[in-house]
Short mmCIF file of the C-alpha atoms (twelve columns), coordinates in Angstrom:
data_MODEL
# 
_entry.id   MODEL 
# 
loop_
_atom_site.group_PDB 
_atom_site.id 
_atom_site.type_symbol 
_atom_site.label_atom_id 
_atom_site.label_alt_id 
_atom_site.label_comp_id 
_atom_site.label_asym_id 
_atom_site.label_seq_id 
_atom_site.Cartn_x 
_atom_site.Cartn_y 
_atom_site.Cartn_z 
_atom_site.pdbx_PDB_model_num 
ATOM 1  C CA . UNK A 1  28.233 1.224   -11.544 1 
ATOM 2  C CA . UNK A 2  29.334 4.844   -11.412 1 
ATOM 3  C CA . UNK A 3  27.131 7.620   -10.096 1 
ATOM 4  C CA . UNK A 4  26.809 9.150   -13.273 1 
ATOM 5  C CA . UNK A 5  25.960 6.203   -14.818 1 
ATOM 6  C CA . UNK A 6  22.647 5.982   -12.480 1 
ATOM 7  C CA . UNK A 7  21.828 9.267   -12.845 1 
ATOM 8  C CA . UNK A 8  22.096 8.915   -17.054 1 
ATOM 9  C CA . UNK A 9  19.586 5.562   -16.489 1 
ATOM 10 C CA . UNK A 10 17.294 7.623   -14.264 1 
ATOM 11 C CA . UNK A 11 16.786 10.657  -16.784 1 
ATOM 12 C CA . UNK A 12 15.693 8.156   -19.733 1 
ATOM 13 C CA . UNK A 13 12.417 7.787   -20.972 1 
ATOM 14 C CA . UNK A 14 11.367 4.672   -18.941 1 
ATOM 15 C CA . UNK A 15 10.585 1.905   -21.183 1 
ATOM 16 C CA . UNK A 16 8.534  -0.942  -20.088 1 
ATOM 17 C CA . UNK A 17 8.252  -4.756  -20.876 1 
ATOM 18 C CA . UNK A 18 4.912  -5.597  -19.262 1 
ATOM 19 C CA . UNK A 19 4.043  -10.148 -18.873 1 
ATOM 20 C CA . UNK A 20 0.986  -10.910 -17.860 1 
ATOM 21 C CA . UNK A 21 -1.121 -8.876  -16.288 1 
ATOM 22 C CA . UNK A 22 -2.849 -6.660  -19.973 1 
ATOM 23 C CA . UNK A 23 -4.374 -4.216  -17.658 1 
ATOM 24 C CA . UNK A 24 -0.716 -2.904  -15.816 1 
ATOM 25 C CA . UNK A 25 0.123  -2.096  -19.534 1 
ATOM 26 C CA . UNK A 26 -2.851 -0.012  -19.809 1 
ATOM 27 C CA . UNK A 27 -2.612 2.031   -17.503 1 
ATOM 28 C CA . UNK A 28 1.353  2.452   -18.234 1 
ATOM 29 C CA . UNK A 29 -0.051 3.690   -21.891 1 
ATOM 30 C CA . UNK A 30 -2.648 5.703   -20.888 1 
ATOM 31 C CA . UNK A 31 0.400  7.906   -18.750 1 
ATOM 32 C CA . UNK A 32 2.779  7.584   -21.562 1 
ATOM 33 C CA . UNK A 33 4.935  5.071   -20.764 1 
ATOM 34 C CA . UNK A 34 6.298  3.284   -23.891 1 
ATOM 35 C CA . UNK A 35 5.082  -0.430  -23.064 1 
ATOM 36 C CA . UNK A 36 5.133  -3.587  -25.077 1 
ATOM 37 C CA . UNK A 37 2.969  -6.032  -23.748 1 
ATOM 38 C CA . UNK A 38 3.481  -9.908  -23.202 1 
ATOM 39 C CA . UNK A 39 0.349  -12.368 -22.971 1 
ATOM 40 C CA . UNK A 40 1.597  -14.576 -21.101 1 
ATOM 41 C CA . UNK A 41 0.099  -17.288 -18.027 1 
ATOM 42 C CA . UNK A 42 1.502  -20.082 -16.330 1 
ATOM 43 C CA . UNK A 43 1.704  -23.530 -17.736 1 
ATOM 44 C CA . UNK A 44 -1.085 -25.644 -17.155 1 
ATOM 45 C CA . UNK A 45 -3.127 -22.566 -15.476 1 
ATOM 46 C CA . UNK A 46 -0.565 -22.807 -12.715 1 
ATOM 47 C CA . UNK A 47 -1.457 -26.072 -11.261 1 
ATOM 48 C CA . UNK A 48 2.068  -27.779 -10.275 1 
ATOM 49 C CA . UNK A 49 0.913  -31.100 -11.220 1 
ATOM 50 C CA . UNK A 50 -0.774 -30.698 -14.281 1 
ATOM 51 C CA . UNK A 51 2.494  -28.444 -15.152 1 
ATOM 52 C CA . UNK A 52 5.171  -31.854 -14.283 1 
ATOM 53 C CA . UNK A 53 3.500  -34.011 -16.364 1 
ATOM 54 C CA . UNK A 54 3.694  -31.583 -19.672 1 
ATOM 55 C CA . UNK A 55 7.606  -30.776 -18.581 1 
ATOM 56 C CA . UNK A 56 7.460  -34.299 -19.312 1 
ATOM 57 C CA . UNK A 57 6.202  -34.832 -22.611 1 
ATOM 58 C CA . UNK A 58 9.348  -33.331 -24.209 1 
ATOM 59 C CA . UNK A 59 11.557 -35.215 -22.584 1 
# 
């Protein structure tokens, strides 16, 4: 990437896709970050086991 090219990203308005964690888009808000927030958790709670055996229902 050219130099300019970083420095153009760097003077944007930083804009912020936020999964998981509600409260990190909060407090990106509440400094006026433009955020969009994604609800989003691990399959099965994040248990590895529990997650396998839904992978394989749609199979």
């Amino acid at each position: 990437m050219e130099k300019n090219k970083v420095s153009d990203l760097l003077t944007q308005p930083l804009q912020v896709i936020n999964v998981g964690l509600e409260s990190f888009a909060v407090e990106l808000k509440q400094q006026n970050v433009a955020v969009t927030h994604v609800d989003w958790s691990p399959p099965a709670g994040g248990d590895p086991k529990i997650a396998d055996l839904l992978s394989k229902l749609g199979t």
